[in-house]
C-alpha positions as CSV (number, residue, x, y, z in Angstrom):
1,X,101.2,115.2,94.4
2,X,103.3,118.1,93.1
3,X,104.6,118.8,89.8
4,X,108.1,120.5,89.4
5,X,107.8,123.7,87.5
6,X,110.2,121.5,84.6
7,X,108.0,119.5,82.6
8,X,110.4,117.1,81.8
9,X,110.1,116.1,85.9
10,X,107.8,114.4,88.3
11,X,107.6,114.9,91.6
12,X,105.4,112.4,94.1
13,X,104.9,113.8,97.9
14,X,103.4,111.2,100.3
15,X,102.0,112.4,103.5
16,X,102.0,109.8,106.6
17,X,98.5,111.1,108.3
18,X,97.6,110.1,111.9
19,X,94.6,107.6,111.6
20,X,93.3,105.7,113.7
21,X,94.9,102.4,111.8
22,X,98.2,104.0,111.6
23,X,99.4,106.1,114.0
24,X,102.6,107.4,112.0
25,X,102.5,111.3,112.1
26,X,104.7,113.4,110.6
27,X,107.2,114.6,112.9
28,X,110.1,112.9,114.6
29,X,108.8,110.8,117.6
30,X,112.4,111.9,119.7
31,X,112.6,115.6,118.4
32,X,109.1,116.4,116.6
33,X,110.7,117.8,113.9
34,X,108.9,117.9,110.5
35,X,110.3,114.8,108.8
36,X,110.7,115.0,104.9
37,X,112.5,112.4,102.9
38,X,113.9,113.2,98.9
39,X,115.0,111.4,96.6
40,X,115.3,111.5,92.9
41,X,115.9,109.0,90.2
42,X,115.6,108.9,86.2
43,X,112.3,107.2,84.6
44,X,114.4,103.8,84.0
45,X,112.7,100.9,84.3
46,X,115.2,100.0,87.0
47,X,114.9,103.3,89.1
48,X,110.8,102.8,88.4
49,X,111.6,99.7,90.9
50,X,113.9,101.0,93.1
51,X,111.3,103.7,93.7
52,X,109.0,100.8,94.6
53,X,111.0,99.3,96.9
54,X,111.8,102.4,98.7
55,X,107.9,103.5,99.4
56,X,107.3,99.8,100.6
57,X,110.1,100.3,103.3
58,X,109.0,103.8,104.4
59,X,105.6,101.6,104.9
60,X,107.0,98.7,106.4
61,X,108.8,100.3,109.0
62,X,106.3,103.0,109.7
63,X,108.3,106.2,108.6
64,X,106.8,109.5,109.8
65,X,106.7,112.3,108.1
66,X,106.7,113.0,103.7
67,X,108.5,110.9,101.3
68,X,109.4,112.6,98.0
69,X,110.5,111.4,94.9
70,X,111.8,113.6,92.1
71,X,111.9,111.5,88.4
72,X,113.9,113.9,86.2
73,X,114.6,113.3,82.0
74,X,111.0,112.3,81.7
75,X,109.0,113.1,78.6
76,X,105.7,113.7,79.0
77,X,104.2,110.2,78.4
78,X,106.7,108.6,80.6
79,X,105.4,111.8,83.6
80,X,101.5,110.6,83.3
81,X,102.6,106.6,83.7
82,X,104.5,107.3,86.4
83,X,102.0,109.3,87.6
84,X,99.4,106.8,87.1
85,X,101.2,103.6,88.6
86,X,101.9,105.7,91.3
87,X,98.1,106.2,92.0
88,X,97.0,102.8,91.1
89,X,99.6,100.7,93.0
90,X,101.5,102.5,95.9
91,X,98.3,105.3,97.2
92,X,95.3,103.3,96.1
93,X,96.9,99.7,96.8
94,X,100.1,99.4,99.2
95,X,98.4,101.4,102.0
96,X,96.1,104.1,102.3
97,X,98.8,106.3,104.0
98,X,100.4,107.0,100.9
């Protein structure tokens, strides 16, 4: 996890390791290209889930390579929860690729 130099924004990298349970790397099978995906969103409620649901489809179809999200117009409260859930229910609980 990275923090953008703006305090009023997060910024979440998830790495795709090669393990032995999941052999998703992180380059392009067809080109081997470092793949990196961005995407930014607000801290809404609504973007909160959309983020969700993006990270669980990157995991169910086995996406190589980083996924970033970028939450911008946070305070600093609404950084640390993000921060938080992110640890407690996509890296610690969804998969351990995240």
């Amino acid at each position: 996890n990275a923090v953008v130099p703006n305090a009023a924004a997060v910024q979440i990298t998830q790495n795709f390791p090669n393990t032995p349970l999941h052999s998703v790397g992180t380059t392009s099978p067809a080109s081997n290209a470092t793949l990196h995906i961005i995407f930014s969103t607000d801290c809404s409620a609504y973007q909160h889930w959309q983020s969700y649901l993006f990270f669980h489809q990157a995991l169910k179809v086995q996406q190589p390579g980083y996924v970033t999200r970028i939450a911008s117009g946070c305070n600093d409260n609404e950084m640390e929860k993000e921060r938080q859930w992110h640890m407690d229910h996509i890296q610690n609980k969804m998969t351990d690729r995240f």
